[in-house]
FIDREN-927756 format. One line per 2 residues: for each residue z, y, x of C-alpha. Coordinates in pm, 1 decimal. Layout:
FIDREN-927756
Z/Y/X; ...
***
This chain:
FIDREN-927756
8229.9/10874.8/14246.7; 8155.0/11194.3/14026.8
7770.1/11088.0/14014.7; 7916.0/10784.1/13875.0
8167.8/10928.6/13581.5; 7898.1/11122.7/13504.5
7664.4/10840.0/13416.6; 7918.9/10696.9/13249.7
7910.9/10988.1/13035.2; 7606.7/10982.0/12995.2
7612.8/10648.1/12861.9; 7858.7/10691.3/12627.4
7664.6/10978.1/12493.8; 7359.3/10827.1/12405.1
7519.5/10522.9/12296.9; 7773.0/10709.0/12044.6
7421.2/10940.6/11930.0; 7284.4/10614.7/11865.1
7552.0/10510.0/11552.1; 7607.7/10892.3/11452.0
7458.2/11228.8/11507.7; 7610.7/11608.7/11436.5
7416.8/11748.3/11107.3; 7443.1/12093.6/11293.8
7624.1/12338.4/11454.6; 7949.8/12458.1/11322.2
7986.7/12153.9/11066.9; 8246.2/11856.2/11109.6
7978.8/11609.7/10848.4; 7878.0/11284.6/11081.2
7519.2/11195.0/11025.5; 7541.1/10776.3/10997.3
7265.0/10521.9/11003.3; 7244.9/10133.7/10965.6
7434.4/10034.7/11320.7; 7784.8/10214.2/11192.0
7793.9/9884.4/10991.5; 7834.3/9751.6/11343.1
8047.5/9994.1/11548.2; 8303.1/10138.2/11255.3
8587.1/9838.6/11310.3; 8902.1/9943.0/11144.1
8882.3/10346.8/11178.6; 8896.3/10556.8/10845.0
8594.5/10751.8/10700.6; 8489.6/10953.7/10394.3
8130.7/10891.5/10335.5; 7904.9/11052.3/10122.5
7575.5/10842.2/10022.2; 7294.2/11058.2/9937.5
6954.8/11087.2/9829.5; 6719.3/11337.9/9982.6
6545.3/11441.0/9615.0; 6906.6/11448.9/9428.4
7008.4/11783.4/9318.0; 7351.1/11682.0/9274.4
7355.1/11595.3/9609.1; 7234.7/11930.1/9779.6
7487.8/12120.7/9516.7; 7794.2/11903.9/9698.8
7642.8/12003.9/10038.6; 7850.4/12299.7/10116.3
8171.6/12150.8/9959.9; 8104.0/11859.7/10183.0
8140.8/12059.0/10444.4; 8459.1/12210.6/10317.7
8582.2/11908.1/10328.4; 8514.8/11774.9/10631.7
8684.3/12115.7/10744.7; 9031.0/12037.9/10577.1
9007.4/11706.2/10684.0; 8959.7/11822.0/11070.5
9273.4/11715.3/11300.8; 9352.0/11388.5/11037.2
9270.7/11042.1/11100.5; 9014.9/11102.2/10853.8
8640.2/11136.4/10953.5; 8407.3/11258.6/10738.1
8048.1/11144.7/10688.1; 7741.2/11117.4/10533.7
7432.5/10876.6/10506.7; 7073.0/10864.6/10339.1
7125.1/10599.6/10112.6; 6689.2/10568.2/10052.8
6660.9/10568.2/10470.7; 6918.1/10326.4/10540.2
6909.0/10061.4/10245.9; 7100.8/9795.4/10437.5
7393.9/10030.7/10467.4; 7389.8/10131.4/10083.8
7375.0/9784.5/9957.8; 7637.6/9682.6/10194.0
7862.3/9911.7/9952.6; 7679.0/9799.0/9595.6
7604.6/10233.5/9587.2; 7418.0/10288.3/9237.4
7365.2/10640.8/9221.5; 7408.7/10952.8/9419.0
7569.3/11134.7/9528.9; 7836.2/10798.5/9579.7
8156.7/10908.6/9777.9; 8391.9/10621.4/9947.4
8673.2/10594.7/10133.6; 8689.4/10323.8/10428.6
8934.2/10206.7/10644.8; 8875.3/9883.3/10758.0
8797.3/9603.6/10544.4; 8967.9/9880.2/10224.0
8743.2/10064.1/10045.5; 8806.5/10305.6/9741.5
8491.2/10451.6/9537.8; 8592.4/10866.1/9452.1
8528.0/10888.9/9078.2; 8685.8/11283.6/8993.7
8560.7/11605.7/9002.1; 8325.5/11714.9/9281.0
8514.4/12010.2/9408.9; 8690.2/12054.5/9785.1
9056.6/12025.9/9650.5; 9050.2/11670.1/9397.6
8830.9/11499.8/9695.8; 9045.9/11637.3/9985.8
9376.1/11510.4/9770.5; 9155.7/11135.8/9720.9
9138.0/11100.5/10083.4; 9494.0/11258.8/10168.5
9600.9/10977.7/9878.9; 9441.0/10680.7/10042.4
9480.2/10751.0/10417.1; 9908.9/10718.2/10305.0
10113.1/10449.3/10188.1; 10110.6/10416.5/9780.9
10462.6/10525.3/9761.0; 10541.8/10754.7/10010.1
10933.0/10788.7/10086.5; 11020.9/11171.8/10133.2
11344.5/11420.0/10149.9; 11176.6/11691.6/9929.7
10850.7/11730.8/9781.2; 10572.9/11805.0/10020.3
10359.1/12125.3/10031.6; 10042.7/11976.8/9855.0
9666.1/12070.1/9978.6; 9580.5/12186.0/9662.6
9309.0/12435.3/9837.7; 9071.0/12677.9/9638.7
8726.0/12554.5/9488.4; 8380.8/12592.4/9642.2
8297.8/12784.8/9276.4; 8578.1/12997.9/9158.8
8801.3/13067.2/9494.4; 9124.1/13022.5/9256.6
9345.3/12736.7/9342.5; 9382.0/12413.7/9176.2
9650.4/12397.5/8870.7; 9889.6/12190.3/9019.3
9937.9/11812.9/8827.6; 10216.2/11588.8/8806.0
10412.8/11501.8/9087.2; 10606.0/11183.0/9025.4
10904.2/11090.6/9200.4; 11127.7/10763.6/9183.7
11528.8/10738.2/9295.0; 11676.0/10466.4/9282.1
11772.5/10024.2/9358.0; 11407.2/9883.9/9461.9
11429.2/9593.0/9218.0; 11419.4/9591.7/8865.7
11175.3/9666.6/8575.6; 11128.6/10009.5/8571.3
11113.1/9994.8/8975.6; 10827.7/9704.1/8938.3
10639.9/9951.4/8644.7; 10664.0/10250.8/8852.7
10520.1/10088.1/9158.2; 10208.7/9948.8/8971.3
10155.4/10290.5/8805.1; 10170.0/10455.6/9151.0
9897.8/10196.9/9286.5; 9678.9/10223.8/8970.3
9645.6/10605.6/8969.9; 9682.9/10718.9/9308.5
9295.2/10811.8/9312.4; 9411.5/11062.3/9105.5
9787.6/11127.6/9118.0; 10060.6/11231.2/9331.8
10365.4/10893.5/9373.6; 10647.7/10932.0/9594.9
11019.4/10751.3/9602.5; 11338.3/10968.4/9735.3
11688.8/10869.7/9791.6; 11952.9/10996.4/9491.5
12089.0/11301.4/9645.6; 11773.8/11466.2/9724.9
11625.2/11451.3/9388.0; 11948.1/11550.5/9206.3
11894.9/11865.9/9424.0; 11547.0/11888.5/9324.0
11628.2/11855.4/8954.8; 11964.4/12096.2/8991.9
12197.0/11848.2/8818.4; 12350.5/11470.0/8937.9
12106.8/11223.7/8695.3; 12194.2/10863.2/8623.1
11984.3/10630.3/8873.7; 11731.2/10465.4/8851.8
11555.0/10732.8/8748.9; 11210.2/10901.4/8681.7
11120.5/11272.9/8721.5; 10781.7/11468.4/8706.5
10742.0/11774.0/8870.8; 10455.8/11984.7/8728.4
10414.3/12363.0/8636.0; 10735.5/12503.8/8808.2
10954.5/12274.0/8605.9; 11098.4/11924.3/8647.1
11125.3/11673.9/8325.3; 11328.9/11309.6/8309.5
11187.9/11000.1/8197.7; 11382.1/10948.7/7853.5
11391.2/10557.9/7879.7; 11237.3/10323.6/7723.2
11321.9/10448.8/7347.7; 11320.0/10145.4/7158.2
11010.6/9968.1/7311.4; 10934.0/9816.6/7630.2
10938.7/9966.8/7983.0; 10599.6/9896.1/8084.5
10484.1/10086.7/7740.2; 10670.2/10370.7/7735.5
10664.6/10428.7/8116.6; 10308.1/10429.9/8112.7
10265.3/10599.1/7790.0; 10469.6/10915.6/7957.6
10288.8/10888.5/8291.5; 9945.6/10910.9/8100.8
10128.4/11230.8/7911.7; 10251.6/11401.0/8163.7
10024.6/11387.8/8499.1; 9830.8/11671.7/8365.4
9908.6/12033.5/8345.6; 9994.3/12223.9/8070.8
9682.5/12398.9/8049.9; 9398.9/12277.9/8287.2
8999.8/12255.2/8311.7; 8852.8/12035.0/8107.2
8473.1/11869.6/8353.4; 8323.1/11543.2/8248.5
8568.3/11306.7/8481.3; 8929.8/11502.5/8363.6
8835.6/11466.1/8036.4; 8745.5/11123.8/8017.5
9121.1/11095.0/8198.2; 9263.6/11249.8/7953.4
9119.1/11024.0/7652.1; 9307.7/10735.1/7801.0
9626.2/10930.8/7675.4; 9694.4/10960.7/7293.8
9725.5/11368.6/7321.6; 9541.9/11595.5/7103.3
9329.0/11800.1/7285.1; 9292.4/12158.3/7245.8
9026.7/12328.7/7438.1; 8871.2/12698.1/7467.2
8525.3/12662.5/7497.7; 8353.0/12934.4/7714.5
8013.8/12995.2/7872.4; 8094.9/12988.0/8282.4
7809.0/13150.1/8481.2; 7685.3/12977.2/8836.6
7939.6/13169.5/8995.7; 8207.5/13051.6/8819.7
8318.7/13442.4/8601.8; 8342.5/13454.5/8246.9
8323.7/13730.2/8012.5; 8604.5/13983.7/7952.0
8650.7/13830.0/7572.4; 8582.2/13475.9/7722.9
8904.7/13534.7/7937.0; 9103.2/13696.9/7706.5
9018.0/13430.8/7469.8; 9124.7/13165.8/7695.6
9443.8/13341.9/7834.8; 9565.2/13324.3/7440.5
9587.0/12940.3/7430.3; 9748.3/12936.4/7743.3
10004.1/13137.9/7675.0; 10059.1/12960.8/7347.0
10096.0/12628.1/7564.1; 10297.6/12807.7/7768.4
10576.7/12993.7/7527.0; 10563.0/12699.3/7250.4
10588.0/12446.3/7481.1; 10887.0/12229.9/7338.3
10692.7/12238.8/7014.3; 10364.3/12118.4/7135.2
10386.8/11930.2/7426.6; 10403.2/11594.1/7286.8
10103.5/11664.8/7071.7; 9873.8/11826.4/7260.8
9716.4/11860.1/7635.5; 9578.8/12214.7/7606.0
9308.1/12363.3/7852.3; 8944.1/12462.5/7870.0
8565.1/12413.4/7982.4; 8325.9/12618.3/8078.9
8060.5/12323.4/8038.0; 7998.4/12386.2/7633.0
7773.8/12065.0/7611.5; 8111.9/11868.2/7627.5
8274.0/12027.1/7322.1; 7937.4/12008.6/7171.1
7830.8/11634.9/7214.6; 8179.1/11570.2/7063.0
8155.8/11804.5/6769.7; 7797.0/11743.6/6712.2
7653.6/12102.0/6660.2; 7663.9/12413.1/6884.2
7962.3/12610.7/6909.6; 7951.9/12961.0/6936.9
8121.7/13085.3/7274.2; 8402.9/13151.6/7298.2
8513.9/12869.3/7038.4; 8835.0/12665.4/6999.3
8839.9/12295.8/6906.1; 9088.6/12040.9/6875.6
8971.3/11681.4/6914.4; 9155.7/11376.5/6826.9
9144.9/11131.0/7090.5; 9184.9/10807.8/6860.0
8973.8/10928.6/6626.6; 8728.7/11145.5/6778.9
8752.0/11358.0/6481.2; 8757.6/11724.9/6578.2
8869.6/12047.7/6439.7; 8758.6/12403.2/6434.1
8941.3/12700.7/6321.8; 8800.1/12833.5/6010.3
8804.5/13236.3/6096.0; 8565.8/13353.2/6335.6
8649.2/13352.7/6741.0; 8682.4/13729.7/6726.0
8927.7/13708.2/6437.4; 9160.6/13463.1/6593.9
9504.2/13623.4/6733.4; 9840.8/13395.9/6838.0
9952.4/13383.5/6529.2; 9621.0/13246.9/6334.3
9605.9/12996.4/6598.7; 9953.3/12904.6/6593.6
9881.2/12840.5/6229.8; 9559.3/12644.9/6303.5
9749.4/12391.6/6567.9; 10017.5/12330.6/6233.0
9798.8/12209.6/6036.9; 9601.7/11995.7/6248.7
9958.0/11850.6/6344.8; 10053.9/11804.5/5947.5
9680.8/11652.5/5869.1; 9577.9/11938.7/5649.5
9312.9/12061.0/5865.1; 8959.0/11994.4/5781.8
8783.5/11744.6/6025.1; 8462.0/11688.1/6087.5
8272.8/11394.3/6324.5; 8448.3/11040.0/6387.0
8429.9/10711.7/6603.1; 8216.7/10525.3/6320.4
7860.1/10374.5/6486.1; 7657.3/10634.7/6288.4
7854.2/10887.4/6454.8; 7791.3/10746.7/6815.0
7435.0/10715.3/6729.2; 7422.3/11096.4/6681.4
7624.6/11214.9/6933.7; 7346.9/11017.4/7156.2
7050.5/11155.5/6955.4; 7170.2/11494.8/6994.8
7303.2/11487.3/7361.0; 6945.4/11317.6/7466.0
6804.9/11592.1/7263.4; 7032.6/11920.8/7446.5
6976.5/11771.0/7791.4; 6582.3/11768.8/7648.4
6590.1/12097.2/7617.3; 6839.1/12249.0/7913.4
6560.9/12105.6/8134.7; 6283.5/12235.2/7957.2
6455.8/12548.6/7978.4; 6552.2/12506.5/8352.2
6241.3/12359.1/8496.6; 5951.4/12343.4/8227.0
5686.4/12228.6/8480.2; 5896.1/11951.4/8630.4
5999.0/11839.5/8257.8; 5614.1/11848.1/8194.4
5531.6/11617.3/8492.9; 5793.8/11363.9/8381.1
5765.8/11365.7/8052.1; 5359.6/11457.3/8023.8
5238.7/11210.6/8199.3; 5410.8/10926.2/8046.8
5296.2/11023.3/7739.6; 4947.9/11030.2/7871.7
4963.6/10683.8/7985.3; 5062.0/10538.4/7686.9
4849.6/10787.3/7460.9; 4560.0/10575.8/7660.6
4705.3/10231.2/7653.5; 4757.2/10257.2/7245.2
4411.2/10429.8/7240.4; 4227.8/10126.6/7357.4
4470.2/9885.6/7213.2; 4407.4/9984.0/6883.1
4022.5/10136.9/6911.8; 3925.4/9824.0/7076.1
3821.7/9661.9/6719.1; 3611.6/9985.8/6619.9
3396.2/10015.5/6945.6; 3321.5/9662.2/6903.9
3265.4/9611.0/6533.8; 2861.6/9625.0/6420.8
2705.8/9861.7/6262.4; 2686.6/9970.8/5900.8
2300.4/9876.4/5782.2; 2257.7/10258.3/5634.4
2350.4/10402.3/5993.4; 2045.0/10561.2/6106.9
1856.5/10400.5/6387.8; 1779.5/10074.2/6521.3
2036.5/9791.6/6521.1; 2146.6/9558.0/6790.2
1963.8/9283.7/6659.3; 1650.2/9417.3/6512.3
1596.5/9549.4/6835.6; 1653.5/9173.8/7007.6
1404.8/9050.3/6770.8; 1130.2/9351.8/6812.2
1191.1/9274.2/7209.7; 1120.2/8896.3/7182.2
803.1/9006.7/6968.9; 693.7/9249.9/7295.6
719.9/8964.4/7512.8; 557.6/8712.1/7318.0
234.1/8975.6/7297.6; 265.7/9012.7/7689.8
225.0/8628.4/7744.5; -75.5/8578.9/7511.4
-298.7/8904.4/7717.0
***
């Protein structure tokens, strides 16, 4: 009976290596291949699709592993697939690039499109493994765990919550906005007495209420237009923090809104540290977004990057570090202060956010095509050169020989004409046909002897 149970095992072993195999010791990742397609049925995986040569891919490595980590002890199984080994399995899932991250669970499926750091994908999958609209007594301790790069934790976003009848407009509103940015955002409904103890005061139901920074605010209402506008209007307004990181997918969030943005631009190293005047610099806008907060809320999100190509693409020239720039996100037009960085204090900058607010401030750049066509030009032309500068042999290679190839192609494209046109009669020598005729009169000689 034992010899049997442990053939069984056995079995089972090999069979379950067959669909899946442990990357190595100590890691929680799932190595997948093509027959998962088979053997998944309805359970729930994250799965990263990945490309052996992609250097994005080998940078998320280590956070992947994070992840599957935090994810340990959940219904949650994280995993991981060569998406240029096992085709079938990436076009199964339409991938396009790498690295691709999706959330499964059964015939569901959710592509991750936010920033590639342990805490925003661990909150994804925490999001999708629950209901939309979660029904809790008090607001739950959030995972909002450090980052792979900088060790400090995640600001903490909106939290929305919803009291109130389960029918009616706002109700129908609230519940779409919950489904249409929970890959992002934090939706949850509780009964009337709990969130008038959350918000300290009794409120008049149905109500709204984000909770974000340490503070609660109220949905106002619907202020002269529509529900559907001005509920989504203040959702897109207030899911942020009042000062956060600006990376390529927040800010592209953030455009949807109709904020201002005001962002410290600052040069972060590999290891995510800044400078001491980089962080001073940037502690002075957020504690202007902090203390004049009732004045510039509505106006601005504030925050910064410490990716200076994005402030640069949108200003179209190269900003010193550390630089401050305002960007309208209708417009596109942006706005620099006109002192130096080192000369700006709270009150110069305070001075700097009026009169962007009161249209005196000078603008430069816009949303016009010309203005598109540059920002290309020049961002094709900084990427140019940050690989040069990273890698100048690899740039050669893909760039060099290219150029080669076509140098050749156009070479005997257009030289084609000259190697094949006759000869000038001064051109020293003997000509093609003179010599024809000369060799016809050689072999007319050699018949007659």
């Amino acid at each position: 009976m034992k010899w049997m149970n442990s053939c069984f095992k056995l079995v089972f072993l090999l069979c379950f290596c067959g669909v899946c195999h442990v990357l190595c010791a100590g890691t929680r990742v799932v190595e997948l291949s093509d027959r998962f397609l088979e053997l998944r049925g309805d359970s729930t995986w994250l799965i990263m699709f990945y490309a052996p040569w992609c250097g994005h891919c080998r940078k998320l490595e280590p956070t992947w592993g994070h992840i599957a980590q935090a994810l340990y002890g959940t219904q949650i199984r994280v995993g991981r697939v060569d998406a240029t080994r096992f085709t079938a399995f990436a076009a199964e899932f339409e991938v396009r690039g790498f690295p691709t991250i999706i959330f499964l669970r059964g015939s569901e499926r959710a592509v991750y499109q936010g920033d590639r750091t342990t805490a925003d994908i661990v909150g994804f999958a925490r999001r999708m493994l629950g209901p939309p609209l979660p029904h809790v007594t008090e607001l739950p301790n959030l995972p909002f765990m450090p980052t792979a790069t900088t060790g400090r934790e995640k600001e903490e976003g909106g939290i929305f919550v919803y009291a109130g009848p389960k029918d009616g407009e706002l109700w129908s509103v609230y519940s779409w906005l919950a489904d249409e940015h929970r890959y992002y955002h934090y939706f949850y409904t509780m009964d009337e007495e709990h969130l008038d103890k959350l918000v300290g005061r009794p409120l008049t139901y149905p109500a709204v209420v984000v909770h974000k920074d340490g503070s609660n605010s109220l949905y106002p209402g619907p202020e002269g237009e529509g529900v559907n506008a001005s509920l989504s209007r203040w959702v897109l307004h207030e899911r942020f923090p009042h000062f956060m990181r600006f990376t390529g997918s927040s800010l592209a969030q953030v455009f949807k809104g109709s904020k201002n943005i005001a962002m410290v631009v600052v040069g972060e190293s590999k290891t995510g540290l800044l400078t001491t005047d980089e962080t001073a610099f940037r502690d002075m806008l957020q504690t202007i977004a902090r203390e004049d907060r009732n004045k510039y809320h509505q106006h601005f999100q504030f925050g910064w990057t410490g990716t200076p190509h994005l402030a640069n693409n949108l200003v179209m020239t190269r900003l010193p570090l550390p630089s401050l720039v305002v960007i309208n996100t209708t417009t596109l037009v942006c706005y620099v202060p006109p002192e130096p960085s080192h000369d700006l204090n709270h009150d110069l900058t305070r001075l700097f956010l009026d009169a962007v607010l009161e249209g005196t401030a000078e603008g430069r750049g816009g949303d016009s095509y010309a203005h598109r066509v540059q920002r290309a030009v020049l961002g094709a032309a900084w990427s140019l050169q940050e690989m040069w500068q990273g890698n100048p042999v690899l740039t050669t290679l893909l760039f060099g020989l290219p150029m080669g190839f076509l140098s050749l192609i156009l070479y005997s494209v257009c030289c084609g004409d000259i190697m094949d046109a006759p000869m000038d009669e001064d051109d020293e020598g003997e000509g093609v046909e003179e010599y024809e005729r000369r060799l016809a009169r050689d072999m007319d000689h050699e018949k007659k002897d």
